[in-house]
N, C-alpha and C positions, 0 to 999 in steps of 0.2 A: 504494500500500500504506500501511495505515493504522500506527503502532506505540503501545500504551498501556504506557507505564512510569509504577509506584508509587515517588517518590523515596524513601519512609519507611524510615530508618537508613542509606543509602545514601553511601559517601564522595564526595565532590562530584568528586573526579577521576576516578576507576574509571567516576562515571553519565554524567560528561562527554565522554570516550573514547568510551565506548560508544554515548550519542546522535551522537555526529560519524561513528562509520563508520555507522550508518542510515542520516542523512541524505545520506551520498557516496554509498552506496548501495554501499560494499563486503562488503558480506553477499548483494548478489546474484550469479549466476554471469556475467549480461550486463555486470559497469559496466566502463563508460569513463571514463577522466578529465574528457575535455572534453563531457558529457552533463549535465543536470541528472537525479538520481536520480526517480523517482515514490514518494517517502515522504513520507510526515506526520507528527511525532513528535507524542506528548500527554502533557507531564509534568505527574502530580499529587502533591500531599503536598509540595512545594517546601518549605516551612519546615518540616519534618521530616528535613530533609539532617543526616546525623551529621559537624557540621563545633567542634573542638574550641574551647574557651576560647582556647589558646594560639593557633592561628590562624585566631583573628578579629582578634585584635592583632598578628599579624606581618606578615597578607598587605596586601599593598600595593599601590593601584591610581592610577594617573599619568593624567595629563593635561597639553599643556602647547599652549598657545593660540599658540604661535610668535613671543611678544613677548618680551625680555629679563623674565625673572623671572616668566614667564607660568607656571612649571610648578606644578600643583598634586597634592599627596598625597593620601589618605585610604586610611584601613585596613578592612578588610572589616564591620567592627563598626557605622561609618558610615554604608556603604553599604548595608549592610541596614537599617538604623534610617531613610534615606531612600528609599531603592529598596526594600527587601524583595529577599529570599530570589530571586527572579526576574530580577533583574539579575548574582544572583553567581553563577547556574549561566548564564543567557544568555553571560556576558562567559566563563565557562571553556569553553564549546562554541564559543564565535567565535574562541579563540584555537588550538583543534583543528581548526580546519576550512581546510582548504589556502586562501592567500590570492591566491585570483585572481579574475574578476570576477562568477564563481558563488558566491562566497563568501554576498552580501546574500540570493539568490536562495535559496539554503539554508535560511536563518536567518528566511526568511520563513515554510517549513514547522515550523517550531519554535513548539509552542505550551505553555508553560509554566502550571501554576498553582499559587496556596500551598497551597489550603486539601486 
């Protein structure tokens, strides 16, 4: 099953939820946990997301290499200015989506775009 969602005005958490149960595939009456769903998500208008001044400065995304002092910050303002708009809703729907080894497998039917 195919699904086309328009991001445009959309809060980046409410569209993030909502593509994560597609892709578990709890909207259909068959799913199981340990199954991979058969969905495709297709997001478009990604830089059209209604996500505020104040949190593009507040939200905060970690990294840390597992060296002493290896942890690195950046704020979502960043990460769109190098990633674009499709890394900040990729990274809110990988953080919805239950973490087991269907997770990648998921995330591969997620297909995002800005324009």
């Amino acid at each position: 099953m195919e699904y086309n969602i328009d991001a445009r005005g959309e809060k980046l958490g409410r569209l993030a939820s909502q593509i994560a149960i597609l892709l578990m595939g709890k909207n259909k009456t068959d799913f199981t946990k340990n199954e991979l769903a058969d969905a495709k998500v297709n997001v478009i208008n990604a830089s059209k997301l209604n996500i505020t001044r104040k949190k593009m400065k507040q939200t905060e995304y970690q990294k840390y290499s597992g060296f002493p002092g290896g942890r690195k910050v950046e704020n979502m303002e960043k990460v769109i200015s190098d990633k674009g708009y499709t890394e900040i809703l990729r990274k809110a729907v990988y953080g919805m989506l239950p973490g087991n080894k269907l997770r990648p497998l998921m995330m591969k039917n997620l297909i995002i775009k800005e324009n």
